[in-house]
Structure formats: structure tokens, C-alpha cells
N, C-alpha and C positions, 0 to 999 in steps of 0.2 A: 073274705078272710078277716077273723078279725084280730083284733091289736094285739092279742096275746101267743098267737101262732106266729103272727109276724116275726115276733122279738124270739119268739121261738126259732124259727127259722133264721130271723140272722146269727143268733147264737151259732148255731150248726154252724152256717158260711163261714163264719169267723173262727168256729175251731179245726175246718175243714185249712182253711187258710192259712194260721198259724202250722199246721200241722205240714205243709208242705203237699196239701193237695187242692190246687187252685181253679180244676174241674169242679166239681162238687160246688166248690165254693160258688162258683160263677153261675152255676145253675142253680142256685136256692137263691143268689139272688136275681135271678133271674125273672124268679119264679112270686120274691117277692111285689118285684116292678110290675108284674104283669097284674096285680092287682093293685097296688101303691106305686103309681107313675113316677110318686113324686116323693117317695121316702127318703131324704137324706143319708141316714146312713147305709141304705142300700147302695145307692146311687157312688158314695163316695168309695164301699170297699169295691164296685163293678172299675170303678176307675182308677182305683190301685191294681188290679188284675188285670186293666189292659194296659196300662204304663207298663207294668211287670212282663208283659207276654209279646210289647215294641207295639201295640197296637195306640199310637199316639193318639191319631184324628181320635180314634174311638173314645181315647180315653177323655179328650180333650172339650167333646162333646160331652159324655157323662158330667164332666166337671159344670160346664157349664148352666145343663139342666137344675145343681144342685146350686148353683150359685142363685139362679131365677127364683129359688123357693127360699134358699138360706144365706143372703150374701155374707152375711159374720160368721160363716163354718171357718172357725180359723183352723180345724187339723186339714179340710182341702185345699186350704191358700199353701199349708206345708207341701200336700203331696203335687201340689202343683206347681211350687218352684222346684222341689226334687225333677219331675218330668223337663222342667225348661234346661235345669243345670244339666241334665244328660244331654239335650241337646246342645248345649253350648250359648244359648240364649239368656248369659247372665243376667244382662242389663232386666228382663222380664225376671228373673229368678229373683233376683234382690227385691225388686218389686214385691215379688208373690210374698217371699219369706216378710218382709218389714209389716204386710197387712198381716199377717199372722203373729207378729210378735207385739202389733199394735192391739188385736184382738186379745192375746197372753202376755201380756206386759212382764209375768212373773215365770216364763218357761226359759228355761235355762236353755234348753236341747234348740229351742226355735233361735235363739240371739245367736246362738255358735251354729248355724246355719245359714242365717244370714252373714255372719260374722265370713263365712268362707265363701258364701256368692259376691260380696267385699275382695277378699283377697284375688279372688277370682280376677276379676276388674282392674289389681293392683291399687285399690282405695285401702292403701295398707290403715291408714288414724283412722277410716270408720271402720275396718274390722277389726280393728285390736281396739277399739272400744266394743266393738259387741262381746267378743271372749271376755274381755276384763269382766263385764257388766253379764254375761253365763255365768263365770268363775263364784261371782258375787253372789248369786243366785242361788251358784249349786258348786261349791268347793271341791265337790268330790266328782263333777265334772271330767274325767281322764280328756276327752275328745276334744275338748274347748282348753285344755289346757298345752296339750301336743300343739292346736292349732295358735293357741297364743306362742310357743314358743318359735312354729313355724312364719308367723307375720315379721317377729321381732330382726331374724333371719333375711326376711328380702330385704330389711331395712338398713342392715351391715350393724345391728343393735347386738353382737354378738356374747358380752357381757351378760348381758339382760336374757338372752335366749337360753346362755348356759343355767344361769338360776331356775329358770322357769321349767327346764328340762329335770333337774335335781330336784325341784319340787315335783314333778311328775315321776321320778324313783323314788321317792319316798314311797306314795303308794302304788306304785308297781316297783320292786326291784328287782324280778324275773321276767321284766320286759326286755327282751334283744332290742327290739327298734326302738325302745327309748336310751337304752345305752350307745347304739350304733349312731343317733342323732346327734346325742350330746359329745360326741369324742370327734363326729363332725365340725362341731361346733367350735368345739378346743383344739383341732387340727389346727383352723382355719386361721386361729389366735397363736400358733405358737406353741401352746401349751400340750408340747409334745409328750412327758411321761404318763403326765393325765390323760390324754386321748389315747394310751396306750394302753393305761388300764379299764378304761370304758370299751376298747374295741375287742380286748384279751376276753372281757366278761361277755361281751354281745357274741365272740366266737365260740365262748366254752356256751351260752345256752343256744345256740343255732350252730351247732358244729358243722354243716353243710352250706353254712352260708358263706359263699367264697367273697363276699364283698369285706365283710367282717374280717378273714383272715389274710386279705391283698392289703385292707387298710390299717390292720394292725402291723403290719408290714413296713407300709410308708411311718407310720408313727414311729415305730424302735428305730427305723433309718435315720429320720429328724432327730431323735435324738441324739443317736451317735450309740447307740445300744445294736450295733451290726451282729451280733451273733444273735443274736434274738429276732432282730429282723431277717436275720438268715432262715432261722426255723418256722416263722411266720408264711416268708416268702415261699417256701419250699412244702409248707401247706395249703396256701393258696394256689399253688402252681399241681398239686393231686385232686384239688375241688376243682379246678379250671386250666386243662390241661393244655389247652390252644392260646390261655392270654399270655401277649407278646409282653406287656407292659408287668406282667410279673415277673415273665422269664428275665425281660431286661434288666427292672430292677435286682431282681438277684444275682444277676453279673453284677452289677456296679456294687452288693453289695459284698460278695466275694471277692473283689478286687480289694474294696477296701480293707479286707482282714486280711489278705495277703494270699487267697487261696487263688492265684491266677489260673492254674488250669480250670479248673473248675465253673472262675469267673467265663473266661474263654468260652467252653461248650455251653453255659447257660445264653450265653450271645448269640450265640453261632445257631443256638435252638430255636431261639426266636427269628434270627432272619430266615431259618428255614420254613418258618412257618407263613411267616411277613417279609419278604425279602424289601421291601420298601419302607421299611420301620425305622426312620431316622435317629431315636432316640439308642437303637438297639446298635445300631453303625457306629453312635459317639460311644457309646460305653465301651464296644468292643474295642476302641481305637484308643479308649484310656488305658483299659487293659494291655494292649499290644504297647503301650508306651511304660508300662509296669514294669514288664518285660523287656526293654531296650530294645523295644523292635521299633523304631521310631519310623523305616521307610512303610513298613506294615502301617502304623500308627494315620501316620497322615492319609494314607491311601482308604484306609475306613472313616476319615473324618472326611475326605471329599464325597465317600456313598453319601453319607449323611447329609449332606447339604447338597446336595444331588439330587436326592428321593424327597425335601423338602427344603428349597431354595430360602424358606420364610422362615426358617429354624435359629434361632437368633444363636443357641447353646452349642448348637453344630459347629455354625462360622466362630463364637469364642474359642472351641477347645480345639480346631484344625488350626487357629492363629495360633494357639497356645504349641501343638505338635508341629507346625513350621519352625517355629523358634527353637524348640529342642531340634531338629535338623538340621537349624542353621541356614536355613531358606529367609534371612530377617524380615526383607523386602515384601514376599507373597504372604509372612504372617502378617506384617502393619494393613495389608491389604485387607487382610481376614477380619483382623480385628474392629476395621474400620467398619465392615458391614456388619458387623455383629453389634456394634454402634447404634450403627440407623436402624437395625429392627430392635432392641432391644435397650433405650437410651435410658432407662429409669433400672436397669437392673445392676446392683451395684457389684458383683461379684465380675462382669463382663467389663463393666467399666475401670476396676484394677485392675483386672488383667492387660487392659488397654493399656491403661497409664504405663504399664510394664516395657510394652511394644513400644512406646512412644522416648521413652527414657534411656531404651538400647540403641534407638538411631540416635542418640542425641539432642532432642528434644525434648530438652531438660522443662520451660516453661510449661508446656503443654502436659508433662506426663505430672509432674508434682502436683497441677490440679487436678489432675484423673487419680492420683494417688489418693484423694483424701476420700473418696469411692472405700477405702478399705475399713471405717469405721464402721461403714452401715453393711458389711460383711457377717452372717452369725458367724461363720466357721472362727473370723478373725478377730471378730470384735468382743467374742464371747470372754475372753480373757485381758481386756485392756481395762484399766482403770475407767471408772466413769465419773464425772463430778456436776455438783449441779451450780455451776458457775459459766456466766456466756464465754466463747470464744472470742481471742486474741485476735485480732485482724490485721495488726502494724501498726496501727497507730500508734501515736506518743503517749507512754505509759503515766508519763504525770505524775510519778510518788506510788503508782498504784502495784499489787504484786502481781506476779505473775507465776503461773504452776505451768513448767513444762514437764514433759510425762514420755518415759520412754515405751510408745505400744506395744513397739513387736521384739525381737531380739537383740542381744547382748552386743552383735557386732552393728549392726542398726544404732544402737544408742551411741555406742563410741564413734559413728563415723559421725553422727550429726550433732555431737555437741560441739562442734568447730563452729557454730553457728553463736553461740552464747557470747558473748563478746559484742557483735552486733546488737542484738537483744537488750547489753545490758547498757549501750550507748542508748535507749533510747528513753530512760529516764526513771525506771520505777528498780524494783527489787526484784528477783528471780527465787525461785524453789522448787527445785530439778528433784523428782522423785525418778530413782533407777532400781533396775534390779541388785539385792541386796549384795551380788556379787564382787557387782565394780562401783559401790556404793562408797568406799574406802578412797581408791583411786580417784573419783571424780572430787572428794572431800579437797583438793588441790587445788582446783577452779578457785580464780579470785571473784569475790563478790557473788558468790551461791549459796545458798542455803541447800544440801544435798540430803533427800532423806530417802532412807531404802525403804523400798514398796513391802507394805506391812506396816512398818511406823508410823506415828501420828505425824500428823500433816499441821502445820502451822494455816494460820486465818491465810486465805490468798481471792484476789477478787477475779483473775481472768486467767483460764487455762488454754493450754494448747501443747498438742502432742508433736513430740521432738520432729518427725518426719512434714511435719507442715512446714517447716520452717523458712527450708529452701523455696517453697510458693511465697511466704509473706514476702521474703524479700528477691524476688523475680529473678531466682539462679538461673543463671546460662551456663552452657561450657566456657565461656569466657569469663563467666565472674564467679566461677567455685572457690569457695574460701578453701584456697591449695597452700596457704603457708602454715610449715610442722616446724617442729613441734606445736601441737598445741595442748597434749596432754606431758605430764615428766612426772616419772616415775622418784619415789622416797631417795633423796642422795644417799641418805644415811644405808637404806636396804640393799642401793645400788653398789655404795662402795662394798658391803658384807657379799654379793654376791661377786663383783670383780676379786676380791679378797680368797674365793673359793674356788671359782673356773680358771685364776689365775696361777692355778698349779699344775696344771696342762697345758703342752705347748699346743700350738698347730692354730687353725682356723676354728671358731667357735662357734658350729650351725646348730641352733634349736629347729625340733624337725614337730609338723604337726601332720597328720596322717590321714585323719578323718575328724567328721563332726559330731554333732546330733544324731544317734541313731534313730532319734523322730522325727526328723527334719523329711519331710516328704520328698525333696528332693537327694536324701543322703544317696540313694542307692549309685547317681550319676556323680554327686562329687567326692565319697568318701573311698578310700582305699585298703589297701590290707596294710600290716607293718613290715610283714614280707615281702610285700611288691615295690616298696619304697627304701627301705630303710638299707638293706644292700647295697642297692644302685649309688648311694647317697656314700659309701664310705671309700674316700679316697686319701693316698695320700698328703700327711699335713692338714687334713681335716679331722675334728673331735665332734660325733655329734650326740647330741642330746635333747633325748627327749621332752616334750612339753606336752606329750598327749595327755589330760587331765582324766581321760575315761578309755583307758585301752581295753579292748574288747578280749573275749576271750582267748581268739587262736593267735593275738597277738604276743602273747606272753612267750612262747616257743621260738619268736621271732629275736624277742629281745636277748632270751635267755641264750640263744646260737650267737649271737653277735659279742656277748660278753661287754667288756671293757669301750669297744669300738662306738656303742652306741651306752649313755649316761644316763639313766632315767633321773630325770627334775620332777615328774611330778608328786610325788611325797611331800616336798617341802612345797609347792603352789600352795597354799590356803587360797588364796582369793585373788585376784584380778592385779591388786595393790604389790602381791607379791611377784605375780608372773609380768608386771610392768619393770621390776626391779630386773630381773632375771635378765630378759628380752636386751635390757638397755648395756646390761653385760657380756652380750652377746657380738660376735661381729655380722650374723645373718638369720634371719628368720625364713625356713619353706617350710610352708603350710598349701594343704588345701584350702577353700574358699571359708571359711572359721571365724570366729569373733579373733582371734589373736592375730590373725594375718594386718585387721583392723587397727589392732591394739600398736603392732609394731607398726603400722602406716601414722599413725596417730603421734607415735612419741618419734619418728623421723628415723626410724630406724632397717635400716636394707631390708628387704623381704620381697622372696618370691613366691608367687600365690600360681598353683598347680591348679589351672580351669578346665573345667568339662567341656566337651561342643555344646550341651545346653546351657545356653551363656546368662547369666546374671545380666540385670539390667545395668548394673553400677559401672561395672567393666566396660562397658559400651561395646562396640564391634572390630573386628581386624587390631586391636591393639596391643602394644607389648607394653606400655605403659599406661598410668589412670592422672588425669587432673583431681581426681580424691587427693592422690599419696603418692608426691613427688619419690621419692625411696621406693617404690617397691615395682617391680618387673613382675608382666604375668608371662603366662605359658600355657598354652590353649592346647588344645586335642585340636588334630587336622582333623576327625570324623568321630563319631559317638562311641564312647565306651573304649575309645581307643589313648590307654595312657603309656602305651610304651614308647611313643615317638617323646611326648611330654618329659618322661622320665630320663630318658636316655640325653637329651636337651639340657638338662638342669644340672644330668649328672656329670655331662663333659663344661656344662658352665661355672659349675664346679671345681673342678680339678684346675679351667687355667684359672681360677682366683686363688687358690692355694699353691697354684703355683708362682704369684708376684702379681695377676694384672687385678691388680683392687679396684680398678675401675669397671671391673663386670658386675661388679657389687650394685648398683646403680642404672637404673634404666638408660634409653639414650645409644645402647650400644647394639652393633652387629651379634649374632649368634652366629658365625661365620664356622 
């Protein structure tokens, strides 16, 4: 046969080959060997065709024969790492590939080949040099550059991977898998509305891909974009109709917009599918604690750490629903173990501090407390500053930024702390909310500036709630002497000036809170359920609700004269200090003003849920916070008519002469 048939006939193999018919193929070259033993490129496509058909030895052999004749074939050193990496024989695969890229020093496709028999091995720097050095070669490279952004990845190079990824949309932007990578990639960081719209776009061009719409799912959850993660979930859960971890999620994320039935059967869907799904047990048992079912609550967070002992999230949130039950004891338990699996997660570790601070373990919970900085839910809205932290030491002349992080009644209970602070040698500048920005302007030797204002030069920060750790509060050393805030004399007297035209007892009543407060639903009240009970003879009461809710308005309006509304004339914190000190009683729910009056030494009874605040400690009618003020606890959850009825016969005999019920210390007899 001679040379020009030959080449004749590989033509043929080769179009028979590309063409997806690998019979033919194999039999022209077949046909060719039987005359040319030793034709290389016969030889090499016979052993692309038996690698192709799993016939290894065979192929392994050809390979060999063509090395005997052509040891520099650098495209058979290719197709004979391709055969090793299927087998799993990297260490030989990188081998094969490096002679073939020594052979083509300038093939882009061979270096991004070896570059992944590299990755393979985990030699992440020699395969993110071979891609860099494809890239280089051949920019328009797609394979070598997915795989550059893939090395960057195992490396935790996240940053790096996402660029690499956005250069690989440029030239594809009708890539799914390259948007679905990159919004992994921004998951991973955080960068939750951007990995939202990279996984919204990987769903809209692969609309069947459930991975795409479970994790655009998680993305709008992270954010805090629940209704949207609603509708994600709820299309992930039509692509994939058995995953538990969608169903679940979509309970917790119905829970969190308030739709609890709903949340409920998306839970209940899942255990029925997974009845050992730990995660599906806690969610439900959030939900059931949504709902005031707290004995329901706990009983779903014991499935859960039941069905998965190792569940660090399980034993937080059954710590978390012992404590709304008032079981204190079996949550410190809980929470302790949720500890030891979980010591690095800071959201378990607040909650800790929490447990820890209700028994009375005040040293131990204040440093579990500072756990809540590295919280996102919590921390996403506290001031941040790029100055080191205060530790105690002796400030030396130097200033000092304390920072109120979380709420209004938080800030006014722990500026009773500034005093110590200011004994220790430097300057102070207390940024608060703009509200009782006025009021704290009183503090001697503070500089007070409401958050939003400019901030003067200061060299060491620390946030109001640390404070009690700097200086190693116990229940025996709380800074308990009040007054320590005092309301404008001037505003005080215009206000005794006005309530002093009324005879009788002078109770400011506060009702409820924050209707954001995630735990409003357990401490806030109606003004109907209160505000009745509360009117007795010899007593005038008046209002201090700053934000009375809608069906409250019918309440006040039936009461007439009997109950005063103050809040019109409240502007700010400054004014409701003035009010309060003209008052002979403050009852309030658990509020920044119940604070306010503990603060300026003024009577106040604070109306408590069975799901107890940490501050209040346990079994007590009194607090070492706030000499003045008496609580009133719920015997069992959701139950405030014992409460009411308590306050309101405590009531009547202080108006009726014993001024001494005014003042903790005493019998409720």
C-alpha cells in the first residue's frame, strides 16, 4: 500500500471518528497497521478508540508500540494522561501531561491539563501556575480559566476566585454554571444580595435546575429578603419535591414573616418525609414557640437533639425554649452543651451568656456577652470604629468612645457604669441614641453625642454592655445606688406644676413595647387588658405609651378622663425623665422607660413574662439593677391575668395610705 492510500485511508478513520462512528474507524485503521506496523498516527487514533470503548491494556499497548517508533508524539503523551486520569493514576497523569507540554511548550489546552492532573493531587501553586500560564497563552481559554477560578477555591482565595469567575462572564454571560459558581463563591463571603442575583440568573437560564433555585433561596434568607426567599423556596421545593432541607427551610422562612401556619405544615412536610431531620425538629419548635406553644416548643427541640445528639443549633434553641418555659436549670444545661459542640459560634455563645446571667452569673455571662458583636443579625446595626478596644486599664489623659449597641433601655441601664470609667483617668464620649441623647447631656464630665453626629478625635472604644466585664460585676458589686440619672428640675417642676391639678395617686402606665422587638408578642399587652384593672379609687392614671397601637385608641377613648394621655407632650427621653420624676408610680411592661424610672430612683412596677429577661434574674420580686422598682412575673406563659390582678390589688392599698407598697421589700399578701 502505498503513502498516499495510507493517508487516504486515515482521512476516512478520522472522519469516520469525529463523525461518532468508531467501527469503521478502527477498521481502516486496522487495515492501515496491517500494512504499516508502525504508523504513528494510525497507531495513536487505534488507541484513542480503545481508551474510548474501556479497552485500557489494549489501548496501553498501542500507546506503547507508538512511543517505540516516536517517543516525542506529544498529542499521545495527551491522550495517555487523559487514559491514566480516568483511571485515577494521577501521579502517572501529570507525568504524561508535563511530557507533552514539554514537547508544546506553547499549547494552552495541554498546561490546563496538566494544570487539573495538579489539582487533582491537591498541588494547588503548581496548578494555578499551569492555568495562569494556559490563560497566558490562550485568553480566550473558557476551561483553564473556570479551572483557575476553581484552584483559587480550594485555597479559601475567595476574593480572587470571584474576579476570575466575572472574567469568565464576560465571555460567557449565558453561562448557568458560571453564574451558579460565582454566587457560590459570594455565598461563601457573605456577599449575600450579590450571590442572589448571580443564583436569580443561573435559575432564570436553567429553570429546572433545583440546585440554582434551593440556593437562591438560602441567598434572599441571608439576606433578610424572606419574602423572596419565600418564593425561591417554594420553587425549589416543585423542582425537588422530597428535599427536606428546602421544606425546612421554608418553614423557618415563613415563620420569620409571620405566616406560622404555613411555616408549621412546611415542617411537619418535611418530618414526614425525614422524620429524623434535626434541622426540621428545631425549626418547627421555633415555630411552635411563635405561637406560644412553648410545652409544644421544647418537646420539638428535644426530637431534634435526639435524632442528632451532635446538633450544636438543636441544644442552643431547646436552651433557648427551656428558658421561655422557665425550666432555668435544664436550659443552662442545654446551653452548656451547645457550648462544647459548638464553641466558635458566636450567636450560641450569646445566647449562653444569656442562661448564664439569669442564674446569676453575672462574671461568667458579661463575657459570653461580648459573643454578640460577632453576631450578623446583631451586630449589623451597631456602630463600628476602627480604634482598639478598652480593656480597663488606666486611661492616662487618653479618650475614650463608649457606644450604646443594642437598645434604648440597655443604654440607660448601663451608663451607671461611667463614673467608674471616669475615675480612671482620661476623658469619656458616650455616643447614644438620638433619643435620650438630651437626657444623658446631664452626666458630669461626658462628652454626649447622638449617633449620626460627628464624633470628636477619641483613641479607645468600647461598647456600653462590656463594661460590667471590665470591671468584674457580681451580684454583689452592681453599681445599685439611684439616682444616677435626674431629670431637667426646671421641666420637672412645669410638669409637677400640671399633674398637680389632680388629686389622687399619680400612676404613668406603659403597656407595651417595640412592636419589633422579637420578643414583643410575650411582653407586650393590649391597653384594654391593662388599663381597666389599673383604675381605682384615688388613683389618676396616665398614659406614657409613646406608640399606642391601633385598637388601643377605643381603650382610651371608653376610659375618658380616668386614664390622661402624656404622650403628645413626650418629645424625647429628656421630657419623659421630667414627667416620670412627677409622677408617684411608674407600671410598665419590660420597656426602656421602666429603666428610665429605675434609673432616676423612681417607684416602678415592671409587668414580667414567664419568658424571663436575663437582667431580672430568677424567682425575684425585686432587682439589684433598681433599688425602686418591684417586678411581677407570670406564674406560667402567656398568662397575665394573675399578674394584673396582683398589681391591681397592689394598687388600691397604696392609694389607699400604705406608701410603703410603693417600694420592693414588701408582702403581696
Amino acid at each position: 500500500m502505498g503513502a498516499v492510500a495510507v493517508e487516504r485511508l486515515l482521512g476516512e478513520a478520522a472522519d469516520h471518528y469525529n463523525a461518532g462512528r468508531p467501527g469503521p474507524a478502527l477498521a481502516l485503521c486496522g487495515d492501515i497497521l496491517a500494512q504499516v506496523p508502525d504508523h504513528p498516527p494510525a497507531l495513536h487514533l487505534s488507541a484513542i478508540l480503545a481508551f474510548a470503548d474501556g479497552r485500557m491494556a489494549e489501548g496501553a499497548a498501542l500507546l506503547a508500540r507508538l512511543f517505540a517508533c516516536d517517543p516525542n508524539h506529544a498529542a499521545a503523551y495527551v491522550t495517555l494522561g487523559d487514559a491514566l486520569a480516568v483511571k485515577g493514576e494521577q501521579e502517572a497523569a501529570a507525568e504524561a501531561f508535563a511530557r507533552a507540554a514539554a514537547l508544546r511548550p506553547r499549547d494552552a489546552a495541554v498546561h490546563d491539563k496538566l494544570g487539573t492532573a495538579w489539582l487533582a493531587l491537591s498541588r494547588f501553586a503548581a496548578a494555578e501556575a499551569e492555568y495562569r500560564l494556559a490563560l497566558t497563552l490562550d485568553p480566550a481559554l473558557a476551561a483553564a480559566r473556570w479551572n483557575l477560578a476553581l484552584v483559587l477555591v480550594r485555597q479559601g482565595r475567595l476574593g480572587e476566585a470571584a474576579t476570575v469567575y466575572q472574567q469568565a462572564l464576560v465571555q460567557r454571560p449565558a453561562d448557568a454554571g458560571l453564574h451558579l459558581a460565582l454566587a457560590d463563591v459570594l455565598y461563601q463571603q457573605g456577599v449575600f444580595d450579590e450571590a442572589a442575583m448571580h443564583y436569580r440568573r443561573a435559575a432564570s437560564l436553567a429553570p429546572d435546575d433545583a440546585k440554582a433555585a434551593r440556593q437562591l433561596g438560602h441567598a434572599l434568607y441571608e439576606a433578610g429578603r424572606s419574602a423572596e426567599a419565600i418564593e425561591a423556596y417554594r420553587r425549589a421545593a416543585l423542582l425537588d419535591p422530597a428535599n427536606v432541607v428546602v421544606l425546612s427551610n421554608l418553614g423557618a422562612c415563613l415563620c420569620g414573616a409571620g405566616q406560622l401556619d404555613a411555616a408549621l405544615a412546611a415542617c411537619r412536610h418535611a418530618l414526614a418525609l425525614r422524620p429524623d431531620y434535626a434541622p426540621a425538629h428545631t425549626n418547627l419548635g421555633i415555630v411552635h414557640e411563635r405561637r406560644g406553644e412553648f410545652d409544644a416548643a421544647v418537646a420539638a427541640h428535644r426530637r431534634a437533639v435526639a435524632a442528632d445528639p451532635g446538633y450544636a443549633r438543636g441544644h442552643a434553641n431547646l436552651a433557648v425554649a427551656l428558658r421561655h418555659a422557665g425550666d432555668i436549670d435544664a436550659s443552662l444545661a442545654a446551653s452548656h452543651q451547645a457550648v462544647a459542640l459548638a464553641p466558635d459560634d458566636a450567636q450560641t455563645r450569646y445566647n449562653h451568656a444569656h442562661a448564664l446571667l439569669l442564674t446569676g452569673d453575672l462574671a461568667a455571662g458579661f463575657a459570653e456577652h461580648r459573643w454578640g458583636r460577632h453576631c450578623p443579625e446583631l451586630s449589623a446595626s451597631m456602630p463600628r470604629f476602627d480604634v482598639p478596644d478598652w480593656n480597663g486599664e488606666p486611661l492616662d489623659g487618653r479618650t475614650l468612645l463608649l457606644f450604646a449597641e443594642y437598645g434604648i433601655g440597655d443604654a440607660l441601664q448601663f451608663v451607671r457604669y461611667i463614673p467608674r470609667v471616669r475615675a480612671m483617668g482620661g476623658n469619656i464620649v458616650l455616643q447614644v441614641q438620638p433619643a435620650i441623647a438630651s437626657l444623658l447631656r446631664g452626666l458630669d464630665g461626658v462628652a454626649v453625642v447622638a449617633r449620626g453626629e460627628p464624633l470628636p478625635p477619641f483613641d479607645l472604644q468600647l461598647p456600653l454592655m462590656n463594661l460590667p466585664h471590665i470591671f468584674g460585676t457580681t451580684l454583689e458589686t452592681i453599681p445599685g445606688d439611684v439616682p444616677y440619672l435626674a431629670a431637667d428640675p426646671i421641666k420637672v417642676a412645669a410638669w409637677r406644676n400640671v399633674l398637680g391639678c389632680r388629686p389622687g395617686l399619680k400612676v404613668g402606665v406603659v403597656w407595651a413595647g417595640n412592636p419589633r422587638h422579637k420578643g414583643d408578642r410575650q411582653r407586650s399587652l393590649a391597653a384594654s387588658d391593662v388599663l381597666a384593672r389599673l383604675v381605682r379609687p384615688g388613683v389618676q392614671l396616665y398614659s406614657l405609651q409613646k406608640e399606642p397601637r391601633p385598637d388601643d385608641a377605643p381603650a382610651l377613648l371608653d376610659l375618658g378622663t380616668e386614664v390622661i394621655d402624656l404622650a403628645p407632650l413626650l418629645a424625647d427621653f429628656a421630657e419623659t425623665a421630667a414627667a416620670v420624676t412627677a409622677l408617684d408610680l411608674v407600671i410598665s411592661v419590660d420597656t426602656s422607660v421602666a429603666h428610665l424610672a429605675g434609673a432616676l430612683a423612681r417607684p416602678v412596677w415592671v409587668l414580667l413574662p414567664y419568658a424571663q429577661d436575663w437582667r431580672w434574674l430568677r424567682d425575684r420580686a425585686d432587682t439589684p439593677w433598681y433599688p425602686t422598682m418591684r417586678l411581677f412575673r407570670q406564674e406560667r406563659p402567656m398568662a397575665w391575668e394573675g399578674v394584673l390582678a396582683r398589681a391591681s390589688d397592689e394598687l388600691a392599698r397604696v392609694a389607699a395610705g400604705e406608701r410603703g407598697r410603693l417600694a420592693p421589700g414588701v408582702s403581696e399578701s
